[in-house]
C-alpha atoms as one frame of an Amber mdcrd trajectory, in Angstrom:
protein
 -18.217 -40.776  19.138 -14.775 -40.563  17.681 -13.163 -37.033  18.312 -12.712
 -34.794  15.875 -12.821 -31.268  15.801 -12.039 -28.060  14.246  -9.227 -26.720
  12.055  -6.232 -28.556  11.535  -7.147 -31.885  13.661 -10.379 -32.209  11.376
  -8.095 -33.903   9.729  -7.015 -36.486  12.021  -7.969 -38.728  14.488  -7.052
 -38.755  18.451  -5.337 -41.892  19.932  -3.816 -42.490  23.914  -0.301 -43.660
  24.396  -0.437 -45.442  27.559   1.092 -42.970  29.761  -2.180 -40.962  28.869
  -0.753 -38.855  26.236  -3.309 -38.130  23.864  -2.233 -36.991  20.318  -3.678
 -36.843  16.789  -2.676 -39.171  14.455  -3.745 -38.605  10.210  -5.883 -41.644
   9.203  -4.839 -41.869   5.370  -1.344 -42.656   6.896  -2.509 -45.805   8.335
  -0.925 -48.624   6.759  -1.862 -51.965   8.655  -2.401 -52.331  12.684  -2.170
 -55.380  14.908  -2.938 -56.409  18.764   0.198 -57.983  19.566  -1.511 -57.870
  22.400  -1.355 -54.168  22.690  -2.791 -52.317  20.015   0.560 -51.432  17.197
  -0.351 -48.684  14.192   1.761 -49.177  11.240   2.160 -45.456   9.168   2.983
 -45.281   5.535   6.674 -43.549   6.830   7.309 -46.249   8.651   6.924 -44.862
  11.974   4.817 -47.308  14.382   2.829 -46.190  17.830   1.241 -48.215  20.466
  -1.992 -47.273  21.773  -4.498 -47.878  24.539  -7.213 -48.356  21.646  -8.151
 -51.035  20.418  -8.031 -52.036  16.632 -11.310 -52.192  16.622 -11.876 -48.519
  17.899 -10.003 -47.292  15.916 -11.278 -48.571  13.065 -14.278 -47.285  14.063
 -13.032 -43.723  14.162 -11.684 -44.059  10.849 -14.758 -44.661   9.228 -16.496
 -41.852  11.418 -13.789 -39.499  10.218 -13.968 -41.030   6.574 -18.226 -40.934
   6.702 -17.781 -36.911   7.345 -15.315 -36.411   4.421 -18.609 -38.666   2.619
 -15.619 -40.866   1.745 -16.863 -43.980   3.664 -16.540 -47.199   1.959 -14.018
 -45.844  -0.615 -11.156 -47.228   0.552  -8.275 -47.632  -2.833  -4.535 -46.914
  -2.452  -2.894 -47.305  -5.880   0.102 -49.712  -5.818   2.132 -46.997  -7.007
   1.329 -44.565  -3.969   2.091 -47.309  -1.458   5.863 -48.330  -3.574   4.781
 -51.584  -4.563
């Protein structure tokens, strides 16, 4: 199950760095991520991470996290938002 608890990280989603750093990262920031092998997360700012995570998981904590704000499936980003 994807971890997410109370208070301000209810808002976010926790990732590993490889050195075993966990942090919390905010899913609506997520712009793209690749395996290149290792697993890259693109944010909106422009700021990238790697991760021990896969794609795949975290994909799947994104729509955990999304399914509790009953926003799964909804997935729209205007052009405008993103400065296209």
């Amino acid at each position: 199950m994807p971890s997410i608890t109370e208070g301000w990280a209810c808002r976010l989603i926790k990732v590993t760095r490889f050195s075993g750093e966990e942090f919390w990262v905010n899913p609506h920031l997520i712009e793209f991520m690749e395996e290149t092998p290792d697993t890259v997360i693109s944010l909106v700012t422009g700021k990238k991470v790697v991760v021990k995570e896969s794609a795949t998981e975290i994909r799947e904590k994104i729509i955990a996290y999304r399914r509790q704000l009953d926003e799964g499936g909804r997935e729209w980003v205007s052009t405008e938002n993103r400065g296209e």
